[in-house]
C-alpha positions as CSV (number, residue, x, y, z in Angstrom):
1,X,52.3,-16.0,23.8
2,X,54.2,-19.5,24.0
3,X,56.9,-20.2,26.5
4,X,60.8,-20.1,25.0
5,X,61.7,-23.8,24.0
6,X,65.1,-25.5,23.7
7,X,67.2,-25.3,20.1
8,X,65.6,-28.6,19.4
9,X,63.0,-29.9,22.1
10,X,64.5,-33.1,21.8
11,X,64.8,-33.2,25.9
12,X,61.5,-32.3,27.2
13,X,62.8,-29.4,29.8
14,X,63.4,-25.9,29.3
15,X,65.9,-25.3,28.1
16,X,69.3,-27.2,27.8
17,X,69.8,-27.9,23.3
18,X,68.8,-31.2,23.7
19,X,66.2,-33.8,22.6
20,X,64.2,-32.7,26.3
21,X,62.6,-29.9,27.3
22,X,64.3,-28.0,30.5
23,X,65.0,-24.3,32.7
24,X,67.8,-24.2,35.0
25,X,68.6,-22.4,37.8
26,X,71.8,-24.1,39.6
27,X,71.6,-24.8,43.5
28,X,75.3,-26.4,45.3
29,X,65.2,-62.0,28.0
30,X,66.0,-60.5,24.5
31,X,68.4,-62.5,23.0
32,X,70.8,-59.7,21.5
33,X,73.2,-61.2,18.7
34,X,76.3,-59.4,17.9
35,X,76.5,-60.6,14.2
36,X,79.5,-58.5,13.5
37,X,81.5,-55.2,14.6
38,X,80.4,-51.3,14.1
39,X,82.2,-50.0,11.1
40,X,84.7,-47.5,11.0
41,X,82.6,-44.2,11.2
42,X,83.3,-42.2,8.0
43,X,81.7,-39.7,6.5
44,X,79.0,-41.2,4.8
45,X,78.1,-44.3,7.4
46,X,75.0,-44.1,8.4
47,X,72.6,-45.8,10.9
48,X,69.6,-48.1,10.0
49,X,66.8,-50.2,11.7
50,X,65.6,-53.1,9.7
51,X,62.4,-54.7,11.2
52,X,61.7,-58.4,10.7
53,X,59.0,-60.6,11.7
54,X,58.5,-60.5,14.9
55,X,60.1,-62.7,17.6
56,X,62.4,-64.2,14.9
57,X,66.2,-63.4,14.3
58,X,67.2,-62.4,11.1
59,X,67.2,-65.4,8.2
60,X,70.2,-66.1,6.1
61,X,68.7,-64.1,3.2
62,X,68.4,-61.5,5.2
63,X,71.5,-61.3,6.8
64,X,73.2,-61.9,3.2
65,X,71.1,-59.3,1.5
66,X,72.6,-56.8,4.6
67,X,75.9,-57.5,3.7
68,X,75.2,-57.4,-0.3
69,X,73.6,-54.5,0.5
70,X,76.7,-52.7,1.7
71,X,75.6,-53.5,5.1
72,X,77.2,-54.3,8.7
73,X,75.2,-55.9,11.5
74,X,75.3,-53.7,14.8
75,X,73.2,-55.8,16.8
76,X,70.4,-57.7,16.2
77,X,67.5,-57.6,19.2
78,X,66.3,-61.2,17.6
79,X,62.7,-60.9,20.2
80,X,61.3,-58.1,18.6
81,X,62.9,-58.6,15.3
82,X,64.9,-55.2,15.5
83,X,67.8,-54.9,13.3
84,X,70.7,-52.4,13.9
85,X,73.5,-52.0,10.3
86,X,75.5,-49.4,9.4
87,X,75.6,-48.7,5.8
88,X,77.5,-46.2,3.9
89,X,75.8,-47.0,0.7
90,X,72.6,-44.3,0.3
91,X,70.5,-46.7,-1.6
92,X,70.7,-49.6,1.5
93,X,67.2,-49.3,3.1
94,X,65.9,-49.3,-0.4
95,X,67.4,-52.2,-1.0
96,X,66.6,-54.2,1.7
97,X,63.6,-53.3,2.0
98,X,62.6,-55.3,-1.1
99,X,63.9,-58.6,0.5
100,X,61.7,-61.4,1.6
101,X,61.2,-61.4,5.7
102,X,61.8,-57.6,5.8
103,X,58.8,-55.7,7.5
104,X,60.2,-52.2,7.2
105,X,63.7,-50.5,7.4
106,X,64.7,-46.7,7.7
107,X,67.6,-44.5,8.1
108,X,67.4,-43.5,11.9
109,X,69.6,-39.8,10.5
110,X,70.3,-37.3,8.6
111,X,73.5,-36.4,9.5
112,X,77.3,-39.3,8.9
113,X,78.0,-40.9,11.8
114,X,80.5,-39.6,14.3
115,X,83.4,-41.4,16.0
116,X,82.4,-43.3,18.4
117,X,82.9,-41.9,22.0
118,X,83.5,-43.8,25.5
119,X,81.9,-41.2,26.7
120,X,66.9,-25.0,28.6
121,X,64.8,-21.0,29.2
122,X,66.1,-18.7,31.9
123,X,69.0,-18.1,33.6
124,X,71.3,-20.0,36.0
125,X,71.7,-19.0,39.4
126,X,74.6,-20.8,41.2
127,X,74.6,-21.2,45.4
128,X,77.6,-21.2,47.0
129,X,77.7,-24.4,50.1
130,X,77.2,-21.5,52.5
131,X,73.9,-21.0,50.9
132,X,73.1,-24.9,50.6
133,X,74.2,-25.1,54.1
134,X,71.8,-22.2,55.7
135,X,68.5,-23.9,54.1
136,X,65.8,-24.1,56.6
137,X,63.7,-27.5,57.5
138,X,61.7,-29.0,59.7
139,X,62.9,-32.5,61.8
140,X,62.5,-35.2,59.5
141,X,63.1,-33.5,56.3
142,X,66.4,-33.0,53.7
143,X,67.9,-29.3,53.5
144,X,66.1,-28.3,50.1
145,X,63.0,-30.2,50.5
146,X,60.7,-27.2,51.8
147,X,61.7,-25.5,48.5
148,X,60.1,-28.6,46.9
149,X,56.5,-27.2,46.3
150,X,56.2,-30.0,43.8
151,X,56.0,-32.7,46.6
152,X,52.9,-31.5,48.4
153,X,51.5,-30.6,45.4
154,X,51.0,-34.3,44.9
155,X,51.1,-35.2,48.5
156,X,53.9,-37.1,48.0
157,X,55.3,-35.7,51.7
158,X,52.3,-37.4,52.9
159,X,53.1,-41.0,51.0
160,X,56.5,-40.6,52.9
161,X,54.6,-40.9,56.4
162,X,53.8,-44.4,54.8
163,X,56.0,-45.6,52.9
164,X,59.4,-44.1,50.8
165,X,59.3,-46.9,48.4
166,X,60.8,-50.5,48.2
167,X,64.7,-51.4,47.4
168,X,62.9,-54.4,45.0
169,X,61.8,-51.3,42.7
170,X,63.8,-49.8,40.0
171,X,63.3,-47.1,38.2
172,X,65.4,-46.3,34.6
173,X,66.1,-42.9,33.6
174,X,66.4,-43.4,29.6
175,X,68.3,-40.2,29.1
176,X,71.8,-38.5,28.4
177,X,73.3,-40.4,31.3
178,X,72.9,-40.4,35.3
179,X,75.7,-39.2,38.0
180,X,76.2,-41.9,40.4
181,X,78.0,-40.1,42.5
182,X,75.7,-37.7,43.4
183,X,75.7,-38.1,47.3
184,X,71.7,-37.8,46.8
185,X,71.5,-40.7,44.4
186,X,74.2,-42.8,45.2
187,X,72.7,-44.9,47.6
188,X,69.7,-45.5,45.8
189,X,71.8,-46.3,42.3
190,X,71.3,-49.3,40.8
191,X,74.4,-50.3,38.7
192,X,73.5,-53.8,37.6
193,X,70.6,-51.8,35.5
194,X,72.5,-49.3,34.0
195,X,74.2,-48.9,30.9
196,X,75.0,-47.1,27.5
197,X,73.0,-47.3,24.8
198,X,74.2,-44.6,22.7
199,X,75.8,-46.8,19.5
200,X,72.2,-49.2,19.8
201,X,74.1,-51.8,21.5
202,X,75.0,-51.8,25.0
203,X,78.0,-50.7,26.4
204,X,78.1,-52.0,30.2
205,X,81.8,-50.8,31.1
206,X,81.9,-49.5,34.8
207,X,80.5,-45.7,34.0
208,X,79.4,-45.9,31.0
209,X,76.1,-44.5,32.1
210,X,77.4,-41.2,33.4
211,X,76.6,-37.7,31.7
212,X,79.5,-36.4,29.2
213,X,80.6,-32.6,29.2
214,X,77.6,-30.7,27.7
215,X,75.3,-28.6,29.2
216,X,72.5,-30.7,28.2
217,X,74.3,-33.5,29.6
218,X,72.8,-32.7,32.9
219,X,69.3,-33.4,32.3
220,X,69.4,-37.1,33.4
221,X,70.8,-36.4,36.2
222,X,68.6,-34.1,37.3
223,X,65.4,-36.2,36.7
224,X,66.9,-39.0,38.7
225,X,66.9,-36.6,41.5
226,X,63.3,-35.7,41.3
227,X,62.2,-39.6,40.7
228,X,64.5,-41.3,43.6
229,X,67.1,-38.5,45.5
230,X,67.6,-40.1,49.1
231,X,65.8,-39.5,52.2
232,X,69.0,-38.9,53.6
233,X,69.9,-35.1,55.5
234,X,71.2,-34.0,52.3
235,X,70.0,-31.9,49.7
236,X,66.6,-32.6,48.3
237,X,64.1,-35.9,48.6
238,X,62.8,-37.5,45.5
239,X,59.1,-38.4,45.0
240,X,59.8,-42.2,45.8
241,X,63.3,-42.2,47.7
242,X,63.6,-45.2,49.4
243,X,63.8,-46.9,45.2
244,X,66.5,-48.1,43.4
245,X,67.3,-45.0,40.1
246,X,69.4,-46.2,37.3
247,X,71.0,-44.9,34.3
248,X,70.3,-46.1,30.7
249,X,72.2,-43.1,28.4
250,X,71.2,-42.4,24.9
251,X,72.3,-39.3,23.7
252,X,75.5,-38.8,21.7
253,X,78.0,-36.4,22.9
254,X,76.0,-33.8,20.8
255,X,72.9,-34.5,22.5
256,X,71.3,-36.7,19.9
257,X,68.7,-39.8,21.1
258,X,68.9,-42.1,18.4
259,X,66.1,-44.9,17.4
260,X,68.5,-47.3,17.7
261,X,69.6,-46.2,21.1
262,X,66.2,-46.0,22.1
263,X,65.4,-49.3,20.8
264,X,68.4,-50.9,23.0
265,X,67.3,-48.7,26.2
266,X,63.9,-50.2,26.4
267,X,65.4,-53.8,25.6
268,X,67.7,-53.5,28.5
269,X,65.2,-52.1,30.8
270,X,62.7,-55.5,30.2
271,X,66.1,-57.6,30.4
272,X,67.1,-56.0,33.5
273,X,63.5,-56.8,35.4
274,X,63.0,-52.4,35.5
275,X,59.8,-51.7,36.6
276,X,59.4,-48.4,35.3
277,X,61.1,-46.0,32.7
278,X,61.4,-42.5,32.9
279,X,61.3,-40.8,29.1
280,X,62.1,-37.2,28.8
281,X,62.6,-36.7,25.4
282,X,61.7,-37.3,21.9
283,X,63.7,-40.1,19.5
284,X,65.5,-37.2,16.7
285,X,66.0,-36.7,14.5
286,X,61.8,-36.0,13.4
287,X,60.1,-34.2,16.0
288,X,56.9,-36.1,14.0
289,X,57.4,-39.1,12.7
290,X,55.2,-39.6,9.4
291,X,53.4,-43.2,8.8
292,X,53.7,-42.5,5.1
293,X,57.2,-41.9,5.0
294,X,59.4,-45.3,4.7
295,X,61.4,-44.1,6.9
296,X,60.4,-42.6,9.6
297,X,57.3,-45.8,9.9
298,X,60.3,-48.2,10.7
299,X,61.6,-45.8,13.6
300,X,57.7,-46.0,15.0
301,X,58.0,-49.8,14.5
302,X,61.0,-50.3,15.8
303,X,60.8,-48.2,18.7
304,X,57.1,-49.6,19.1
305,X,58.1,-53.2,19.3
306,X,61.1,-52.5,22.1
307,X,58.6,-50.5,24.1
308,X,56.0,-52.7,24.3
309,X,58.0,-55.8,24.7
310,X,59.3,-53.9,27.9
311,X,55.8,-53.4,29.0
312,X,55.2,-57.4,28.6
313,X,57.7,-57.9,30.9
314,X,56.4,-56.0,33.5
315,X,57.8,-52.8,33.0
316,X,55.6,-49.5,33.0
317,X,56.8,-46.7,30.4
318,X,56.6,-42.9,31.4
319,X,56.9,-40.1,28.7
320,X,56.5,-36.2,29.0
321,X,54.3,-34.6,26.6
322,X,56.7,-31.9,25.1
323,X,56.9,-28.2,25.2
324,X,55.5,-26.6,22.3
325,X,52.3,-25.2,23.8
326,X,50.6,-27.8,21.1
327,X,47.1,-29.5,20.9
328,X,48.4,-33.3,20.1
329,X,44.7,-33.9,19.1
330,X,44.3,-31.6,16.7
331,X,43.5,-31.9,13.2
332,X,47.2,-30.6,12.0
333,X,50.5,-29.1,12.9
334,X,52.9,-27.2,11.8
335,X,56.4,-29.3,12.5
336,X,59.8,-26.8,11.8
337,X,62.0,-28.5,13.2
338,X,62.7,-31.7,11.4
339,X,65.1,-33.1,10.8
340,X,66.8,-31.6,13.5
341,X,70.1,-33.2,12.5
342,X,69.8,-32.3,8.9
343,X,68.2,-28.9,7.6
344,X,64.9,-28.4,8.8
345,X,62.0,-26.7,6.8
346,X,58.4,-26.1,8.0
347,X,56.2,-29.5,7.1
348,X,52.1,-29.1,8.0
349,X,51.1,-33.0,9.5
350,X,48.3,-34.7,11.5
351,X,49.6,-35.7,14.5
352,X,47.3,-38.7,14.6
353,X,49.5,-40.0,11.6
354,X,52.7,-38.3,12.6
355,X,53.9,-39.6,16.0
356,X,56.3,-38.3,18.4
357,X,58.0,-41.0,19.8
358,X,58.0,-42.5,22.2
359,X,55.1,-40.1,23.6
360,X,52.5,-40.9,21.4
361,X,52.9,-44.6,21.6
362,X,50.8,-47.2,22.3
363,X,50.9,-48.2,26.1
364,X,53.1,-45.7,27.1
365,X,51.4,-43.1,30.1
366,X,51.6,-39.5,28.7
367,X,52.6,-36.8,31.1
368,X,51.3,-33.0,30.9
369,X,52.8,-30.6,33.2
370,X,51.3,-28.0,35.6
371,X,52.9,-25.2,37.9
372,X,52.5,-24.1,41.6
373,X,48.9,-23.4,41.2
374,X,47.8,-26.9,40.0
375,X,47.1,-25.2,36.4
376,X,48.4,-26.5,33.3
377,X,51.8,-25.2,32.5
378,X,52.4,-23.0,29.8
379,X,54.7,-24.6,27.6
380,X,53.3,-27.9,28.1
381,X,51.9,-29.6,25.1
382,X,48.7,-31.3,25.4
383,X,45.3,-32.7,24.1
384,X,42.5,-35.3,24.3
385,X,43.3,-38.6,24.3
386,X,46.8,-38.0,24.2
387,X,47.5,-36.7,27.5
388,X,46.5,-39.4,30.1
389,X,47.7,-37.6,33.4
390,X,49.4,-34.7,34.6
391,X,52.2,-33.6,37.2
392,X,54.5,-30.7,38.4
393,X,56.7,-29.6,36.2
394,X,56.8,-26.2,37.0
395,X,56.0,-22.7,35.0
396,X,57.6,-19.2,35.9
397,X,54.1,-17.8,35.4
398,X,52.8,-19.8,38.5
399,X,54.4,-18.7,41.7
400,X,54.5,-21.4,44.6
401,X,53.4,-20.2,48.2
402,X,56.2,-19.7,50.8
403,X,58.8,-21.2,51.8
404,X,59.1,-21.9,48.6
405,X,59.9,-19.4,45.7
406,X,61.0,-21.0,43.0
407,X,57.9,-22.3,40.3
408,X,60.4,-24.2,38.9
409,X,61.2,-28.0,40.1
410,X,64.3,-28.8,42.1
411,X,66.6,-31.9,40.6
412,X,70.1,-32.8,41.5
413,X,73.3,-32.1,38.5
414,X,76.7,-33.4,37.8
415,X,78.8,-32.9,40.6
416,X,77.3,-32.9,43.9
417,X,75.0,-29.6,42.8
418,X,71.4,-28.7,43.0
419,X,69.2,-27.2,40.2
420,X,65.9,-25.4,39.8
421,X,64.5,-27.0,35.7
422,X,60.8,-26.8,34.3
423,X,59.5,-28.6,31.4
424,X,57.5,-31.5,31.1
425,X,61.0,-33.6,31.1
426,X,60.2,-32.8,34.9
427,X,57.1,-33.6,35.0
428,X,57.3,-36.9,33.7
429,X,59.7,-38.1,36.5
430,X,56.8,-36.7,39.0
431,X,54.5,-39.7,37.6
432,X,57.4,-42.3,37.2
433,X,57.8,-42.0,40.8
434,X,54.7,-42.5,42.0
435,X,54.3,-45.6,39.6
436,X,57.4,-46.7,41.4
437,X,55.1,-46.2,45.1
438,X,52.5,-47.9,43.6
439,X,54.7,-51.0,42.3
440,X,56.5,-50.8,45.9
441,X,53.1,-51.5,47.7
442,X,51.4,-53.7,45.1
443,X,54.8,-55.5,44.2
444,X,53.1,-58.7,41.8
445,X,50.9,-55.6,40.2
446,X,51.1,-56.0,36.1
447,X,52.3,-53.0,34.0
448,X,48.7,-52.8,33.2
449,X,47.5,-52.8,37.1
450,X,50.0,-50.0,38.1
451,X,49.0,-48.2,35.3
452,X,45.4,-48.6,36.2
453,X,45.6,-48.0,39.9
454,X,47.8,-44.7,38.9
455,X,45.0,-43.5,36.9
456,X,42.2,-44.0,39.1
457,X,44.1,-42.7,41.8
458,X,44.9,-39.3,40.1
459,X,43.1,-36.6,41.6
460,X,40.4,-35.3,39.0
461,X,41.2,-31.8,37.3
462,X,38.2,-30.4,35.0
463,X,39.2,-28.3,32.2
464,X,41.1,-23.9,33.0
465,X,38.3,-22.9,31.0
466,X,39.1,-19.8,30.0
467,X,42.8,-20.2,29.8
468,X,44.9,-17.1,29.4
469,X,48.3,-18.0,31.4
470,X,50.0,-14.8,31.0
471,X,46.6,-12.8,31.9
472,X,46.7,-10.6,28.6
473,X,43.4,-11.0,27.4
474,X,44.0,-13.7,24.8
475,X,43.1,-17.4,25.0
476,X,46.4,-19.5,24.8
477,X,45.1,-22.9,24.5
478,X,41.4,-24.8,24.8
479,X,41.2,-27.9,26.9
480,X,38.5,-30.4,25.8
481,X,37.0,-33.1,27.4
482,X,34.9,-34.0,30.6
483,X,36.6,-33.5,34.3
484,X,37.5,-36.8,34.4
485,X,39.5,-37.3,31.2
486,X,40.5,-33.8,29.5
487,X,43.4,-32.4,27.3
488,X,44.9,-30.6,29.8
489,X,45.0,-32.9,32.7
490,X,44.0,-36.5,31.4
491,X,42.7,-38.4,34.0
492,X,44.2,-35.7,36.4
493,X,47.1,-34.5,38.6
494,X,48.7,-37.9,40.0
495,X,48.5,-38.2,44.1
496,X,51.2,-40.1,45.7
497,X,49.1,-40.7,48.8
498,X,46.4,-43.0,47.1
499,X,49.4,-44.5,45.3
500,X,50.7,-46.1,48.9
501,X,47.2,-46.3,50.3
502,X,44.7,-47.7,47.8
């Protein structure tokens, strides 16, 4: 039996039809050269990355060969020699790949561009303020937080007796867009480092980062909740609240995450001295992206070289693992749901060749997710040497012990509510924030220290051997690997107590 998944799993929560994966139950110093305007959308534009070498902007040739080409420059991210055009001639990344100083170049759709705009399973249970308003705590804690099984579960409420985090550490939610007016996340939002990056070049007008009007729209908001929601006598408490949480959209008003606007997201997070990144999602419109395919190998390299040249500059990147109930280490996949933008047909790969991004990339921690019971979660995808730690992130097949009674994980939404969401989109913001502990008490740490000190810190989870999560006799999944590193749990269940104390 595999848990339901969202329409295209692009967000990692269950389940919101978005590039996450989500459940809801409502409670109340890149140098980045503009080398010409975005084109008209029409019905045949479409988006490209064009890779270069490395650290250089684009030549002459090159930049003529765009325009002969049929070509318009976006943006150019002239550090990691990314190139953003928008072409509505279908032979362009042929074309230009063929040119002298051009490393790779792909289409990053299937599907035109749209107009520009300024702008998961189970069902939703609303409260009313008189509900909100009756929740029971002890002195010292917010309204919702002895709902929050999640927090002890990674003795995080114990890290709070030391520390809530430092105001010098941010933490960027790459997503579809962050409420700042939440009243639990508006006095730990950091404006300065947040933005829009749905077009692949940032838009910094005042609100750009906030959520548009879909459903899925929500998800951002709600993982900035669980990574940094105030200590404040409202609502819920994050896993690090006393950090600063911004917003860095970069999903379209359909719920798309482009390459491009990936690519920009990570750009501005290094630019913008983040020290982590929060990413819940996978970049569409291939679930898999295939190193064979000329393609899809320039969205890996693209979004390969804006990643990393984030982690240069200090900041640590944190990805959930997805929701398929897959083995990432195994020796092929079935993938039916690329491209999700265009019509999608079942392709068999090797997801050693085939990477979902930015999961499976190099340097970037990879988060599985477990429910109240400190077992791997249902839906959550996983495997050896894929899978480097684990956190909360919920399962309905996992019930948490009282007060609690949710096995979903709390998060705050658009406009002052409160929501119940699992998924390993929530699971991800569990380790984010305690990255974000560990950089507040070890402030000159590397990306490689923290990411170091929050493995060896993890708690050590051996392999559910046998593994049958919906007790019906059947084996769902098989975990390999020694206690210490497994598929299931990596290097194991991350502790936010030896994140503050070691």
């Amino acid at each position: 039996m595999t848990a339901p998944c969202m329409r295209s799993h692009r967000l990692l929560a269950l389940p919101l039809g978005m590039a996450m994966a989500t459940t809801l139950a409502l409670l109340p110093d890149v140098t980045a050269s503009a080398a010409g305007a975005a084109p008209t959308a029409d019905t045949t534009s479409l988006s490209y990355v064009v890779n270069v070498t490395t650290g250089k902007r684009p030549s002459t040739t090159v930049k003529k060969a765009v325009g002969e080409a049929g070509g318009t420059i976006v943006i150019s991210y002239d550090r990691i020699g990314v190139i953003v055009v928008h072409s509505s001639n279908p032979d362009f990344a042929r074309t230009i790949r063929k040119v002298p100083g051009v490393r790779s170049a792909g289409a990053t759709r299937n599907a035109p561009l749209a107009a520009q705009s300024t702008t998961e399973a189970g069902a939703t249970r609303v409260l009313g303020a008189r509900e909100v308003a009756s929740a029971q705590a002890a002195e010292g804690q917010d309204p919702l937080e002895p709902t929050q099984w999640d927090l002890p579960a990674i003795k995080a409420d114990k890290a709070h007796e030391k520390t809530l985090g430092s105001r010098d550490v941010t933490v960027a939610v790459i997503d579809t867009g962050v409420d700042d007016t939440h009243p639990d996340l508006a006095p730990n939002f950091d404006r300065e480092a947040s933005v829009s990056c749905v077009s692949g070049k940032p838009d910094t007008a005042d609100g750009a980062w906030r959520p548009g009007a879909s459903e899925g729209a929500a998800h951002g908001t709600h993982v900035a909740g669980e990574i940094a929601a105030a200590k404040n006598g409202i609502g819920m408490t994050g896993v690090a609240p006393g950090v600063r949480v911004s917003g860095i959209k970069v999903a379209t008003p359909a719920d798309y995450i482009y390459a491009e606007a990936v690519v920009c997201g990570f750009v501005w997070a290094a630019e913008h001295h983040v020290d982590v990144t929060n990413n819940s999602y996978y970049t569409d419109p291939w679930k898999f992206n295939c190193l064979d395919d000329l393609d899809q190998r320039a969205l890996v390299d693209a979004v390969t070289r804006a990643s990393q040249y984030a982690e240069r500059k200090g900041t640590v990147n944190v990805a959930a693992a997805g929701n398929e109930s897959r083995d990432l280490d195994a020796d092929s996949l079935t993938d039916p749901a690329s491209p999700d933008d265009g019509t999608p047909g079942d392709r068999v790969i090797d997801p050693h060749k085939c990477l979902d991004i930015p999961t499976q990339l190099p340097g970037v921690v990879t988060v599985a997710a477990t429910g109240a019971k400190g077992v791997k979660s249902s839906f959550s995808n996983y495997g050896r040497h894929v899978v480097d730690v684990a956190a909360p992130g919920g399962d309905l097949y996992q019930s948490p012990a009282a007060p609690a009674t949710d096995g979903r994980i709390l998060g705050t939404m658009p406009g002052g509510k409160w929501a119940y969401t699992m998924g390993t989109s929530m699971a991800s913001p569990h380790v984010a924030g305690v990255a974000a502990l560990i950089k507040s008490t070890h402030p000159h740490a590397t990306a490689g220290e923290v990411k170091a000190l929050l493995y060896t810190g993890a708690d050590i989870t051996p392999c559910t051997d046998p593994y049958d999560f919906d007790s019906d006799g059947r084996i769902d999944a098989v975990c390999k690997g020694p206690r210490n590193h497994n598929g299931f749990y990596g290097r194991g269940i991350v502790n936010a107590l030896n994140a503050v104390t070691k």
